[in-house]
C-alpha positions in Angstrom: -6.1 56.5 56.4 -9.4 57.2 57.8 -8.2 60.2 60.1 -8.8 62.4 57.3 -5.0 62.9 56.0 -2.3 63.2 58.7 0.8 65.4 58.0 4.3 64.2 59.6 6.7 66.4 60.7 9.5 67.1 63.1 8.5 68.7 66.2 9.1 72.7 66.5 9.1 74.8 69.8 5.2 75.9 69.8 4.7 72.1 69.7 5.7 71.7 73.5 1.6 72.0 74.8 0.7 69.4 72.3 3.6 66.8 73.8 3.2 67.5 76.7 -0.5 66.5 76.0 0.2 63.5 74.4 3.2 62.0 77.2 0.7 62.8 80.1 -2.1 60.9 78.1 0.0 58.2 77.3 1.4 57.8 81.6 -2.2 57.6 81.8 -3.1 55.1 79.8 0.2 53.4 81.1 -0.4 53.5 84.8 -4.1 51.8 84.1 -2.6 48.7 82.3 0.2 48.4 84.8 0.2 51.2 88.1 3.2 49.0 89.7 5.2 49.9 86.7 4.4 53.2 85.4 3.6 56.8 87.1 2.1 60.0 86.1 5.0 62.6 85.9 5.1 66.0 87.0 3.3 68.3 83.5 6.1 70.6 84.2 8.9 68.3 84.2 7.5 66.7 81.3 7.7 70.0 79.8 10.7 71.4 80.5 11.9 67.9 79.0 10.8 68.9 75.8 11.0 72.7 75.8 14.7 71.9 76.5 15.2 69.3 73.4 13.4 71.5 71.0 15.8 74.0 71.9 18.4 72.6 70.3 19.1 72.9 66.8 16.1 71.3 65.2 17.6 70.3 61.8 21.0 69.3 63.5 22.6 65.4 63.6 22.1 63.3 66.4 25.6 64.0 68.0 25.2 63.1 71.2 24.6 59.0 72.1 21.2 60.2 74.1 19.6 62.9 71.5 16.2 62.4 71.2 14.8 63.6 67.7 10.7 64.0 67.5 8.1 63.8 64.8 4.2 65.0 65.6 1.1 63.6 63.2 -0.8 66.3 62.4 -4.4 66.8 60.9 -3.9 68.2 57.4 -7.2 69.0 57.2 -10.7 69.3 59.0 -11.9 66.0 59.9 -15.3 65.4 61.4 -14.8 62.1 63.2 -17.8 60.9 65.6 -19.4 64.7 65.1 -16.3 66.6 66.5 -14.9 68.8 64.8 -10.6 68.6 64.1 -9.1 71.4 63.2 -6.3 71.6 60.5 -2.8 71.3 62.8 -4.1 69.6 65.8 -1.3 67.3 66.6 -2.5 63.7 67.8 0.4 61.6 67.7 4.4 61.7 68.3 7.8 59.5 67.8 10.6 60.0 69.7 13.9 58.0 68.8 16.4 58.1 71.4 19.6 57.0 70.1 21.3 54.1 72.4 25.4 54.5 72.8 27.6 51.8 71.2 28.8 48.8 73.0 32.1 49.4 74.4 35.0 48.3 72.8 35.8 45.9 75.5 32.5 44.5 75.4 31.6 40.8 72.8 28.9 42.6 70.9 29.3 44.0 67.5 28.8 48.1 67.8 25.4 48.6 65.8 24.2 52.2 65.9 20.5 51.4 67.9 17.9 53.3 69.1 14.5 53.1 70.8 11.4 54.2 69.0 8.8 55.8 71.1 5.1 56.1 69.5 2.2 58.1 71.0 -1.4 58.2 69.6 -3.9 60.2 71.3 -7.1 58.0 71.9 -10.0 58.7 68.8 -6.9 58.3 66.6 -5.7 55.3 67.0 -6.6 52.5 64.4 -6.1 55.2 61.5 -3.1 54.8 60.4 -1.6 57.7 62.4 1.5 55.7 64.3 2.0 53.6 61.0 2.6 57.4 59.5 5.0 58.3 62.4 6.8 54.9 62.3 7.6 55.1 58.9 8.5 58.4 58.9 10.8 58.1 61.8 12.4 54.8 60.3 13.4 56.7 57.1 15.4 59.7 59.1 16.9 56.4 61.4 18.4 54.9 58.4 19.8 58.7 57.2 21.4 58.8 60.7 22.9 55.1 60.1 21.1 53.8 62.6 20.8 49.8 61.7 18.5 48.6 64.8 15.2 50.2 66.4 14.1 48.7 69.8 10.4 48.8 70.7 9.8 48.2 74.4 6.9 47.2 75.7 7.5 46.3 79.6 4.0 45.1 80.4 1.4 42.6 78.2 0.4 45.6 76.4 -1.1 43.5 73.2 -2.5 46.8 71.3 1.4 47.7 71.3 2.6 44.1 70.5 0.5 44.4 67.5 1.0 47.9 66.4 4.8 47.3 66.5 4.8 43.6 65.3 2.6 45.1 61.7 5.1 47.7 61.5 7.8 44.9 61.4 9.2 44.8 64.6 10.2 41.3 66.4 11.8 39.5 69.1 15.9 40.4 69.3 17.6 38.5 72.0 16.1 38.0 75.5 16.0 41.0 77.9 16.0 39.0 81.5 15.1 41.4 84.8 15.1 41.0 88.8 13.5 43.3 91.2 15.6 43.1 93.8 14.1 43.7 97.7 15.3 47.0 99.2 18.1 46.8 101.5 19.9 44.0 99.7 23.1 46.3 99.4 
């Protein structure tokens, strides 16, 4: 890892400013590749998302079919990467899983505890081995939940993503067809 050595942990409270950060740097990198898909949202919704999800118990089971459990990558040390300094517990990179509910039992599938990763790497960091960290890290406490399956979406040709996600193992699973439908079908 060139990013001198990264330290993965779960996300506490005081690590709200930091997400919040990274999710508005990520929109932005989002809405460039694709402004029809994505938006920028509002910093204080974005934080009250996580202020209220760090609220909860942090070392408590996923319980709920939506809990969303976060990791942050860390510098472990001072780095000096293109002549800036990095301090020792700046936080440039996040996971989320978000834990998908179980087919219903009326439904053809078999019920395979699922859920989607999320992976955020602040630009200058990227390339180090920083997601690779957070993915692994977030895959071990999947399989201690019993989750079997972890989706990666990636809704536009985002081929950085494809590639992070496709060395980290990650493949096609089935065919996800979609329809935008005009306004004022109903």
């Amino acid at each position: 890892m060139d990013d001198a050595s990264v330290t993965v942990r779960p996300a506490r409270p005081d690590d709200v400013p930091a997400l919040v950060r990274l999710r508005l740097a990520n929109a932005e990198r989002h809405v460039a590749l694709a402004p029809e898909i994505y938006r920028l949202p509002r910093e204080e919704l974005v934080r009250a998302h996580f202020e209220e999800l760090l609220a909860a118990a942090p070392d408590s089971a996923p319980e709920s079919p939506r809990r969303i459990l976060i990791f942050v990558a860390e510098l472990a040390e001072i780095a000096e990467l293109a002549e800036i300094a990095k301090p020792a517990g700046q936080v440039v990179g996040m996971t989320e899983l978000v834990l998908l509910p179980d087919p219903p039992d009326h439904q053809i599938l078999i019920p395979r505890r699922a859920a989607e990763i999320h992976t955020v790497v602040l630009d200058g960091h990227r390339g180090n081995g920083v997601g690779a960290a957070l993915v692994a890290a977030t895959e071990r406490l999947a399989a201690e939940y019993g989750i079997e399956i972890l989706y990666a979406g990636i809704f536009t040709p985002n081929a950085a993503a494809t590639r992070f996600y496709s060395a980290a193992g990650f493949g096609p699973r089935g065919t996800l067809l979609s329809k935008t439908l005009a306004p004022g079908l109903a």
